[in-house]
N, C-alpha and C positions, 0 to 999 in steps of 0.2 A: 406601332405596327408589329404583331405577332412574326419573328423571328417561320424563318423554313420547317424546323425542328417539330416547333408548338403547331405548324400545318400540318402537319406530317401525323402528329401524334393525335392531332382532334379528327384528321380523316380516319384515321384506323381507328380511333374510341368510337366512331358514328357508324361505322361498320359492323362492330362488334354489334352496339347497341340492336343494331336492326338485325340483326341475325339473332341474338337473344330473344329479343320481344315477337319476333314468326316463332321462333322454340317453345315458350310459353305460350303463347295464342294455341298452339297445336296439344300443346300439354292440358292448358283449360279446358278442349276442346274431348280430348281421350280421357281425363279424369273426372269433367264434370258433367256429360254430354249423356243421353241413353242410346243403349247398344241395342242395334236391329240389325237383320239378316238381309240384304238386298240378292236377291238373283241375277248372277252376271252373267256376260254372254262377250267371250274373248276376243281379240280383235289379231297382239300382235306378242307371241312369246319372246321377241329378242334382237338389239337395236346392236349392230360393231360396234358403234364407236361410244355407248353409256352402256353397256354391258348387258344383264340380265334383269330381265323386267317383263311386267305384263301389262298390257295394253287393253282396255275392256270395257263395255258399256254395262249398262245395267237395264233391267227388261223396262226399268222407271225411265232410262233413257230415252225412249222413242214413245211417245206418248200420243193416243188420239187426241186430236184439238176438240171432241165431244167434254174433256174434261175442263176446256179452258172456256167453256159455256158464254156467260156472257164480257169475258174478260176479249178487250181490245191488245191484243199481244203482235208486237215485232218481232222481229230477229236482232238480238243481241238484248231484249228485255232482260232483266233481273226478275222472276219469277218465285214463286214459294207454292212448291208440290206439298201437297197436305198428303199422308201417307197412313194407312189403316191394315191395320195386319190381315194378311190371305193365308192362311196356313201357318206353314212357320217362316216365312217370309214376306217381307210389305210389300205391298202395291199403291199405286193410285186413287184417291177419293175425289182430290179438287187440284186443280191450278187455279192460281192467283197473280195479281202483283202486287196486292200489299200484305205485309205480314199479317197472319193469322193473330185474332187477340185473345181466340175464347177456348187457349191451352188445346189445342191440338196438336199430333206433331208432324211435322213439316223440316223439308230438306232444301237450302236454298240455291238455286239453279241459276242461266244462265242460255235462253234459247240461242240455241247453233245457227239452228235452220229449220224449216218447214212454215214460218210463218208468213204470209205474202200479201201484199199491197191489194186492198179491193180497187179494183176497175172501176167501179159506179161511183165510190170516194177517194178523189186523190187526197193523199195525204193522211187517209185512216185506214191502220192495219188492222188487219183481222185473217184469222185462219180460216178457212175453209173445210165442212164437216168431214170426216174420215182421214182428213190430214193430218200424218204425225210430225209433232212436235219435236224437235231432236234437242234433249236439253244437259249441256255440262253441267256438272258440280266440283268439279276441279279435285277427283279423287278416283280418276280414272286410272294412273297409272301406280305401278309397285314395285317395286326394286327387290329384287331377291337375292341370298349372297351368289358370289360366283360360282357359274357351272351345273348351279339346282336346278335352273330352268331349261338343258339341252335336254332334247328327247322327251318334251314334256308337252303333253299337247291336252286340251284342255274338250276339246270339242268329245262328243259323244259321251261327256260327265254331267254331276250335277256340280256345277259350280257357284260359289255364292263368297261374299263377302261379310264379315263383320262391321257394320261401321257402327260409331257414335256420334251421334247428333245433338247440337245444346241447342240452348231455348230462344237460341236466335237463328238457327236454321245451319249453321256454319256445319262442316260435315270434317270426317276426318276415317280413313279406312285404318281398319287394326287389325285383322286377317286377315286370308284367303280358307276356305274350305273346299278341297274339293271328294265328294261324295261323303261327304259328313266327315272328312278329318282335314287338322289343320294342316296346311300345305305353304312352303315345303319342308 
């Protein structure tokens, strides 16, 4: 029977471990992933008690269910937004739920809400046309050092993000821009 000590020492090495391997996953993810512009749309510049940070959707976040065509989508689906350049910024082409195979590129999400139960089939969801989709990617939020963010308000800018995206959908933000310079 392993001694207190050798408990002790295999809980912190498995701790480590898992904190490493989310560090790489995220490194894989910003070194080996392509970088696109999303347009955000800010929610919350600054939390007391986690300090400075930005809170934000992206315009990909609320999405017409015209895109999720013939896809039967819940709330809480795992989803794959297929994404196609509008400028210099991406938008929307398709929703899905199964990954894309014919090398498109796609961000993979996670519906919030706006998906709802049809009345005429219990038990089969499906959206209803002009209803948006509100969909996480879990790269909402951004920590910035302390202080950058008092008196900084983001409304009435162009605001946008840099993310990189690999070729499984996994997303990861690497800047903020606001009105074409990096911010803060």
């Amino acid at each position: 029977m392993p001694s207190k000590q050798t408990k002790f020492i295999l809980a912190i090495a498995l701790q480590i471990v898992v904190i490493v391997s989310i560090i790489i996953f995220k490194l894989s993810v910003l070194t080996g992933g392509t970088d696109i512009m999303l347009k955000i749309v800010p929610v919350d510049p600054r939390d007391v008690l986690r300090g400075d940070y930005v809170t934000f959707e992206y315009e990909i976040s609320s999405v017409e269910s015209y895109y999720a065509r013939s896809e039967r989508i819940k709330n809480g689906d795992m989803v794959y937004v297929v994404l196609s350049p509008d400028g210099k910024y991406y938008g929307v082409s398709n929703i899905q739920k199964n990954k894309p195979v014919n090398g498109q590129l796609f961000i993979k999400g996670r519906v919030d809400r706006g998906a709802e139960e049809s009345q005429a089939d219990v038990g089969v969801y499906r959206t209803f046309g002009g209803v948006d989709l509100h969909i996480v990617y879990g790269i909402e939020e951004y920590y910035i050092p302390e202080g950058k963010g008092r008196n900084m308000s983001f409304w009435n800018t162009d605001a946008a993000a840099r993310v990189s995206v690999d070729e499984n959908g996994n997303a990861a933000l690497k800047s903020i821009y606001v009105n074409d310079k990096v911010w803060p």
